[in-house]
C-alpha positions as CSV (number, residue, x, y, z in Angstrom):
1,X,146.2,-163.8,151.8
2,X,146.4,-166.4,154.5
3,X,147.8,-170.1,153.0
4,X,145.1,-172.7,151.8
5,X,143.0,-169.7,151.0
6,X,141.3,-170.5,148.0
7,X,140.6,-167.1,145.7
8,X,136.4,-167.4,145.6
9,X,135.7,-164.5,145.9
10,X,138.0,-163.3,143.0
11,X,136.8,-166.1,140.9
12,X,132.9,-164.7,141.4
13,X,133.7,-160.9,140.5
14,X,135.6,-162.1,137.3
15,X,132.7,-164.7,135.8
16,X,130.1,-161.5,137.4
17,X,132.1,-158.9,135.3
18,X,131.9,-161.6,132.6
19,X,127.6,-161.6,133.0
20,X,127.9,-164.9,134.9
21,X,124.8,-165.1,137.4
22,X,126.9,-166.8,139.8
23,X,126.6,-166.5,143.7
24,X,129.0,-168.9,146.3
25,X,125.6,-170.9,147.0
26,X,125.0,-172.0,143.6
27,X,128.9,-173.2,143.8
28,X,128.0,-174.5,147.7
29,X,124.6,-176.5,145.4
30,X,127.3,-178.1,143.3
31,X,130.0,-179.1,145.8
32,X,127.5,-180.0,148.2
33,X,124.7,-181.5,146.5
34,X,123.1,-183.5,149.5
35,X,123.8,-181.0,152.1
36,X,121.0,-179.0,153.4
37,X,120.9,-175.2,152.6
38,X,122.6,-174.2,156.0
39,X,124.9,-176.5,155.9
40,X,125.9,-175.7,152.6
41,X,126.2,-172.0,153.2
42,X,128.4,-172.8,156.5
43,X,130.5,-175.0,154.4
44,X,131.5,-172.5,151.6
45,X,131.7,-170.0,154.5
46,X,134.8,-172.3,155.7
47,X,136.0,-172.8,152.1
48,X,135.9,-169.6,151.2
49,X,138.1,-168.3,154.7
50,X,140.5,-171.3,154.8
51,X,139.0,-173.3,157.8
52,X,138.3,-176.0,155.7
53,X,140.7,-179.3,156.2
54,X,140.7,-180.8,153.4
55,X,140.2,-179.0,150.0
56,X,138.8,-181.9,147.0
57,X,140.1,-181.4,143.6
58,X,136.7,-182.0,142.4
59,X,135.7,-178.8,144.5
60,X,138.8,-176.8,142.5
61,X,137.3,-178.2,139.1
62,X,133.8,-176.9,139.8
63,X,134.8,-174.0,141.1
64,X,137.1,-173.3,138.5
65,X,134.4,-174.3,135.5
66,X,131.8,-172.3,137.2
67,X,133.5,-169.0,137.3
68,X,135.6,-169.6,134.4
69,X,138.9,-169.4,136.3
70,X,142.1,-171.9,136.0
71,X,142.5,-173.7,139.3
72,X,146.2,-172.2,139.2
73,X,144.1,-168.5,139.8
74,X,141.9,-170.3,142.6
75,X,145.4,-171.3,144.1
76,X,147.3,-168.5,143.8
77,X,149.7,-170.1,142.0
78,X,152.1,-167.9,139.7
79,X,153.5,-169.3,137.0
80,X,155.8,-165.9,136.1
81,X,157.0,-165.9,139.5
């Protein structure tokens, strides 16, 4: 996993395999509420691959809530290491 790579994709399968109906674009509506469709799909694209700058906590909380995930899995943070 390359650094700053948040773990969406991780966090997705676990809420699906929990029967969460959840997609990256219904996160993308909730981070991005006033972007347009395309540019919230190019958006989550760069969230998702770590090209994004600048990563909001408030984007970690709704991530986290959506897929019900603790933002120390979205980080990759350890806590046994």
């Amino acid at each position: 996993m390359k650094m700053g790579v948040l773990k969406i994709k991780e966090a997705i399968e676990i809420a699906k395999s929990k029967g969460v109906k959840i997609t990256q674009m219904r996160i993308a509506r909730k981070i991005w509420p006033d972007s347009t469709p395309a540019a919230q799909r190019v958006n989550m694209y760069n969230l998702v691959n770590g090209e994004t700058a600048r990563v909001s906590p408030d984007w970690i909380k709704i991530i986290s809530e959506e897929c019900g995930v603790t933002a120390d899995f979205l980080l990759g943070i350890n806590k046994d290491e």
